[in-house]
C-alpha positions in Angstrom: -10.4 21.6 8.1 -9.7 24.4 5.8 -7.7 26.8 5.6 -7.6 29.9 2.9 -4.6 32.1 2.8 -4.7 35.5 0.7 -2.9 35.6 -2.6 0.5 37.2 -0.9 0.3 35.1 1.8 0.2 31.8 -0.3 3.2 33.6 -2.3 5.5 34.2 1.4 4.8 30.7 2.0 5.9 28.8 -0.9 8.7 31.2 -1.2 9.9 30.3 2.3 9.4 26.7 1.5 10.8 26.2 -1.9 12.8 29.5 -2.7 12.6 31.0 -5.9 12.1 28.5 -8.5 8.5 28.8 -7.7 8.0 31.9 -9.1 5.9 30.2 -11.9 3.0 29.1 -9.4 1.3 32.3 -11.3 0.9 30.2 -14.5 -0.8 27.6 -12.8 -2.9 29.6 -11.1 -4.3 31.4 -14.0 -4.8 28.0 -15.6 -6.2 25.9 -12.7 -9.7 28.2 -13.2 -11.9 27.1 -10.3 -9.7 24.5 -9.3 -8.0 23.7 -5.8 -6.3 26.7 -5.7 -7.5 28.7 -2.7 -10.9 31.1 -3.9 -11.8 34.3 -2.3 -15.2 33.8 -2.8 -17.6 31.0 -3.5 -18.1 29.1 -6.7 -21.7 29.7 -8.9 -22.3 25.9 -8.1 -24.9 25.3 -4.9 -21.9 23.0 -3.6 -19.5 25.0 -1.1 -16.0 26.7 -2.5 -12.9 24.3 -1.6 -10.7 26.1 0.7 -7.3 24.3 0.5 -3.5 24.5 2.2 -1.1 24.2 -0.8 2.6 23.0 -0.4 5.6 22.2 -3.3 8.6 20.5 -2.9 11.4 19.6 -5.2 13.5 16.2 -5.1 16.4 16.2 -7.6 17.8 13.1 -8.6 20.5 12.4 -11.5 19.6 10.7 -14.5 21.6 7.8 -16.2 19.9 8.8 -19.2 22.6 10.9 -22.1 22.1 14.5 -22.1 20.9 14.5 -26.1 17.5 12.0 -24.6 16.7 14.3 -21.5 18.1 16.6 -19.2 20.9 15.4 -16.8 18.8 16.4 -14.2 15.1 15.4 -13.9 12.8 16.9 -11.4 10.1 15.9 -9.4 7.2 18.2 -8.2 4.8 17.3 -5.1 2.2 19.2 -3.7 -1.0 18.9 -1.9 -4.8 19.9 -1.5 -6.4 19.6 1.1 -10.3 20.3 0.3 -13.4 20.7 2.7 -16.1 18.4 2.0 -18.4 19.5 -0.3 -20.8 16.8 -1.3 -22.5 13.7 0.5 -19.0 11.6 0.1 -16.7 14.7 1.4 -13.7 15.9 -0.8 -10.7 14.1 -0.9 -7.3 15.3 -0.2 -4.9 15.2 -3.4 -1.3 14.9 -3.6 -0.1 15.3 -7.4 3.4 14.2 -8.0 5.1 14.8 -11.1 7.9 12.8 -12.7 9.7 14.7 -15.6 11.4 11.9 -17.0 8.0 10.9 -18.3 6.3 14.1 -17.9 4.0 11.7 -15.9 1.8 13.0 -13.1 1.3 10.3 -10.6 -1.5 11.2 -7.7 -2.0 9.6 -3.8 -5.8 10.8 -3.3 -7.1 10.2 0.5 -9.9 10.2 2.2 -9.1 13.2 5.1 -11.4 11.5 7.9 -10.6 7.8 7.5 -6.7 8.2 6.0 -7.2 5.9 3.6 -5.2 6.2 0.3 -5.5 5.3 -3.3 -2.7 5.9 -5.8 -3.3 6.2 -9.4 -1.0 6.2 -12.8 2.7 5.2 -10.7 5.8 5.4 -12.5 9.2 3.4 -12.1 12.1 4.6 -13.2 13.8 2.9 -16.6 17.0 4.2 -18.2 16.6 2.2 -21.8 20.5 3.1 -22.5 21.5 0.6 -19.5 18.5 -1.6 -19.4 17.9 -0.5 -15.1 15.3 -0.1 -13.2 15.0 1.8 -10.5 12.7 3.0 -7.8 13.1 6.7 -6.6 10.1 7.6 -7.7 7.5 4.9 -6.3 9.9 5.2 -3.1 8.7 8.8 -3.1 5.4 7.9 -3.2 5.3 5.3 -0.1 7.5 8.2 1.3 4.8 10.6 0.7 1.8 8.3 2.3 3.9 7.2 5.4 4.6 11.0 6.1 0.6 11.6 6.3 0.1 7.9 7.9 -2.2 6.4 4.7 -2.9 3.7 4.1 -2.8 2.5 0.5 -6.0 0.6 -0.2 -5.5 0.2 -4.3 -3.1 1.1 -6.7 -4.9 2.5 -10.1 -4.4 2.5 -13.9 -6.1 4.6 -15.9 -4.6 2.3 -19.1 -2.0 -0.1 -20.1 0.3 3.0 -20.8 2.7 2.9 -23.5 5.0 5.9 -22.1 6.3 4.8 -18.9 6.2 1.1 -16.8 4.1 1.4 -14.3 5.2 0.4 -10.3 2.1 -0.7 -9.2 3.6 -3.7 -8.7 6.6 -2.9 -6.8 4.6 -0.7 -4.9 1.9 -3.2 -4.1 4.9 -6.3 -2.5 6.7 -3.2 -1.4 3.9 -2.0 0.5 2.9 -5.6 1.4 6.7 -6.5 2.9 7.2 -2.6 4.8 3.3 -2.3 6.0 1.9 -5.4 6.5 -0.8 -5.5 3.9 -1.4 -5.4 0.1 -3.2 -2.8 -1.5 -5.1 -4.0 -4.7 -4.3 -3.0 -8.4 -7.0 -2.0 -10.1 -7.8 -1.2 -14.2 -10.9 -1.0 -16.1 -12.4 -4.6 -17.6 -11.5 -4.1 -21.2 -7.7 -4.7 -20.6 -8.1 -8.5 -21.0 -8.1 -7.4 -24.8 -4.6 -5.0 -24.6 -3.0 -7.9 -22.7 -3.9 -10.7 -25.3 -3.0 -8.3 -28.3 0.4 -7.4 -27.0 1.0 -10.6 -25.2 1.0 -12.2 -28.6 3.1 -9.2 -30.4 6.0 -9.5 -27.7 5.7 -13.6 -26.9 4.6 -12.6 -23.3 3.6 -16.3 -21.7 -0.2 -16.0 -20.4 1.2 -17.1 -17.3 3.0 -13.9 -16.9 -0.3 -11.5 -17.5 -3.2 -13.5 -16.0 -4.9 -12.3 -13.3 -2.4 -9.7 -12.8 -4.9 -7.4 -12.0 -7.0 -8.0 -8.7 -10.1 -5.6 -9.7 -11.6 -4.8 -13.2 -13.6 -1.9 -13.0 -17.2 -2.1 -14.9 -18.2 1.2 -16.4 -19.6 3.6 -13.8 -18.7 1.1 -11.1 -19.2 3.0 -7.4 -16.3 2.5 -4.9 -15.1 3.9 -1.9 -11.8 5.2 -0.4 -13.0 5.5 3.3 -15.6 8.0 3.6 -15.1 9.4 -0.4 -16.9 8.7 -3.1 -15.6 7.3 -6.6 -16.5 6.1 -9.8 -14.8 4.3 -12.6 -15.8 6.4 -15.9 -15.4 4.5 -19.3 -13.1 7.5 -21.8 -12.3 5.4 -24.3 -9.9 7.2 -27.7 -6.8 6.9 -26.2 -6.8 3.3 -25.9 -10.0 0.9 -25.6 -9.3 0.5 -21.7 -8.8 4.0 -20.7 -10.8 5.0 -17.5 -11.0 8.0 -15.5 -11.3 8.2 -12.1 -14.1 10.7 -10.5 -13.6 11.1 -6.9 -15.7 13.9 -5.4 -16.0 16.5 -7.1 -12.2 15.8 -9.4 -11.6 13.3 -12.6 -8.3 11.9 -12.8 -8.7 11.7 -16.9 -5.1 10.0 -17.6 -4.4 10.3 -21.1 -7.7 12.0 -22.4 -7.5 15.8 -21.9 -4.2 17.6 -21.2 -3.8 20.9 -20.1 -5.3 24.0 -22.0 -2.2 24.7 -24.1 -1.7 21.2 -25.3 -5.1 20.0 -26.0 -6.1 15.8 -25.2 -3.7 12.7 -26.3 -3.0 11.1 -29.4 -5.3 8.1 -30.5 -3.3 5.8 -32.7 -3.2 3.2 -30.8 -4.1 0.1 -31.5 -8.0 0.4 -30.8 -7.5 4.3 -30.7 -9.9 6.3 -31.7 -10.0 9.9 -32.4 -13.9 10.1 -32.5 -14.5 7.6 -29.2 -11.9 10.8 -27.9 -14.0 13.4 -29.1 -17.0 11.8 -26.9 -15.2 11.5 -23.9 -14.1 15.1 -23.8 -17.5 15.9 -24.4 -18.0 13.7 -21.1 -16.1 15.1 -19.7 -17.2 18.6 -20.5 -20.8 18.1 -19.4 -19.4 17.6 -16.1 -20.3 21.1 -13.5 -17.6 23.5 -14.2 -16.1 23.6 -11.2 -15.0 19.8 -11.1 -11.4 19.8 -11.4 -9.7 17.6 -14.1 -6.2 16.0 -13.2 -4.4 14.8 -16.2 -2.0 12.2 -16.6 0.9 13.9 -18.5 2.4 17.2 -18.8 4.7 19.0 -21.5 4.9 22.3 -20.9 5.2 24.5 -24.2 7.6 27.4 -24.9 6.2 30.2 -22.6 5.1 27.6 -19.6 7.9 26.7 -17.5 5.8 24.8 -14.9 3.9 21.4 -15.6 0.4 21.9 -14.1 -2.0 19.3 -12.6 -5.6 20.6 -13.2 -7.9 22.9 -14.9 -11.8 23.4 -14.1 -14.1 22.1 -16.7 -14.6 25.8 -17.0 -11.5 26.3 -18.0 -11.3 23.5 -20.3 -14.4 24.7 -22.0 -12.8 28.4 -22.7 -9.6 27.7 -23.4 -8.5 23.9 -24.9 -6.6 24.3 -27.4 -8.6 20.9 -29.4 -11.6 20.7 -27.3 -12.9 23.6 -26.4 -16.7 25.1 -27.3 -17.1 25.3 -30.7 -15.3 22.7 -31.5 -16.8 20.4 -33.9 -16.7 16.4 -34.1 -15.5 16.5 -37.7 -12.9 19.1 -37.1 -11.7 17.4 -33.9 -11.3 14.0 -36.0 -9.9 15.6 -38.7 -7.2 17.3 -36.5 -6.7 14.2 -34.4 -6.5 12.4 -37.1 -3.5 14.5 -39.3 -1.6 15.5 -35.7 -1.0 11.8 -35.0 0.2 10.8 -38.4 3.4 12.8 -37.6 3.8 11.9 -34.3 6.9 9.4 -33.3 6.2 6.4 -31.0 6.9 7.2 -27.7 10.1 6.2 -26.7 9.7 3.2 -24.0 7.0 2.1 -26.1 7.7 -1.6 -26.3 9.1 -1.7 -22.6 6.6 -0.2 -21.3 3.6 -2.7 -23.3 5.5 -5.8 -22.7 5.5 -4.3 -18.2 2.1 -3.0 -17.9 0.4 -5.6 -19.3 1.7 -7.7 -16.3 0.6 -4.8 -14.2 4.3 -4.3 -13.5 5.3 -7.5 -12.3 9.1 -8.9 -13.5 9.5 -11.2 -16.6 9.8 -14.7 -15.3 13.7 -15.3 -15.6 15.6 -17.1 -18.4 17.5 -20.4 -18.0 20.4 -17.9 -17.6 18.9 -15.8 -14.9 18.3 -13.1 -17.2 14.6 -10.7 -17.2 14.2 -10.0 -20.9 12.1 -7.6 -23.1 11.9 -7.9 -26.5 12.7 -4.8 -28.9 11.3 -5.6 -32.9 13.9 -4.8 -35.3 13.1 -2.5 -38.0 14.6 -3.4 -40.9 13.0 -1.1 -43.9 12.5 -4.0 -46.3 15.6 -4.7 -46.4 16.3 -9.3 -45.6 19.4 -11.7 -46.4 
């Protein structure tokens, strides 16, 4: 089914839902060109315009986290697209939820007909000043896909991320314990090589990351979510493991491009590479213009209040602030290349590693009953 509203119609609607603080939808809309907001008309592309429903809502939580690391408040924005189909497979509907702890955008994508769910890039929630973890987030998420009766057939990663810890796991025995069956977790093949290098940095027993992961996706590997059509797609730069996720006629890229204003994500990494990123924006780019791209993180910049989930390949191809037409290799790699020597590493970098390389799952506990994670001192040369 689908439904298109006029432009002040859409406005009355998400005012009456979620009141005034969604003023800012305007910037999204100017910068989700072609995407699944609604169109008036019919995209260029011989494949028929996506009329979509659109709904926000705002879950406030407080953070344990001091004031001087992030905001005492962080937010979490949900919305959904509901899409006719427009190719052989159908269109799936999308659900982007973002987590601002992180800056994270986590996504339940669905196949309309058959309700059945994937959820890519999930976050749980760690406050590194107290050591806890909690699970508001990935509660929102099972929240979110019992509301619209899914079920959850896999859990994705786009990468091992080194940002956030990924819930896949809780969600998978949470899902498992609550529903009554176990959703898969799913990566691309290469992460056999992320585990054993971090594995070996942290002292992670190859017990605790073996056959974590119940599918490794081969490049261009063809799956289904019900009806939908998807496809693994190889983006290496990042990391060596990244994959994107093409479902109809969307990529979830992860952490490859990011929106228009920020420009794609930093590549040094072990086994980052800024030119491998170069070639999997131009991947990307080749793609019709009217395929949306959902990215993994968001930081909106001075001027953008709003985080935003998507932009056309059109709009990528006009407006990126790194990777846009005209753009060459050279001057990409060079500006890759002299951006990420000044960057700091993230800040749950090591926590994050030592989870996601287990997919999630808990650190075996100590003689003492403790779950540990190890932190590497840094200690500027300085021994005794």
């Amino acid at each position: 089914m689908s439904i298109r509203l006029s432009t002040n119609q859409l406005r009355y609607h998400l005012d009456k839902v979620a009141g005034p603080r969604l003023k800012t939808l305007s910037l999204a809309r100017n910068y989700c060109v072609a995407s699944a907001i609604p169109q008036t008309r019919p995209l260029a592309r011989p494949s028929r315009s996506q009329g979509t429903k659109c709904s926000r809502q705002y879950v406030q939580r407080t953070s344990a986290l001091p004031s001087s690391i992030v905001p005492q408040k962080t937010m979490q924005m949900q919305r959904s697209y509901s899409a006719r189909p427009s190719n052989e497979g159908g269109e799936p509907t999308i659900h982007d939820v973002f987590e601002s702890n992180t800056g994270t955008w986590q996504y339940i994508v669905a196949d309309p007909s058959t309700l059945k769910a994937i959820i890519i890039d999930p976050v749980l929630d760690y406050d590194p000043a107290t050591q806890t973890i909690e699970t508001h987030s990935a509660d929102n998420l099972i929240s979110l896909a019992k509301k619209n009766n899914y079920k959850i057939e896999m859990i994705l990663e786009t990468h091992a991320h080194a940002d956030h810890i990924t819930a896949a796991s809780y969600l998978q025995s949470r899902i498992a314990r609550d529903m009554g069956y176990k959703p898969l977790i799913g990566i691309g093949k290469r992460i056999g090589q992320v585990q054993e290098l971090f594995a070996q940095r942290y002292g992670v027993p190859l017990e605790e990351y073996q056959n974590v992961y119940d599918i490794l996706f081969d490049d261009d590997e063809v799956f289904k979510i019900g009806e939908v059509t998807a496809q693994a797609i190889h983006l290496p730069g990042h990391t060596p493991d990244h994959l994107g996720y093409k479902i109809g006629d969307n990529v979830f890229c992860g952490d490859s491009l990011f929106h228009v204003d920020i420009g794609t994500a930093r590549c040094d990494f072990p086994g980052g590479s800024a030119t491998n990123l170069f070639n999997s924006g131009q991947k990307l780019l080749q793609l019709p213009d009217n395929v949306k791209i959902w990215t993994g993180h968001d930081y909106p910049p001075d001027g953008r209040d709003q985080p935003v989930p998507c932009v056309s390949v059109e709009g990528h191809k006009k407006n990126n602030a790194h990777i846009k037409d005209g753009v060459t290799e050279q001057e990409f790699v060079a500006m890759r290349t002299e951006r990420d020597a000044k960057l700091a590493a993230p800040r749950l970098l090591h926590q994050s590693l030592q989870m996601n390389i287990r997919a999630g799952r808990l650190p075996n506990k100590t003689t003492a009953g403790f779950r540990l994670l190890h932190l590497p001192l840094k200690l500027n040369g300085v021994e005794w």
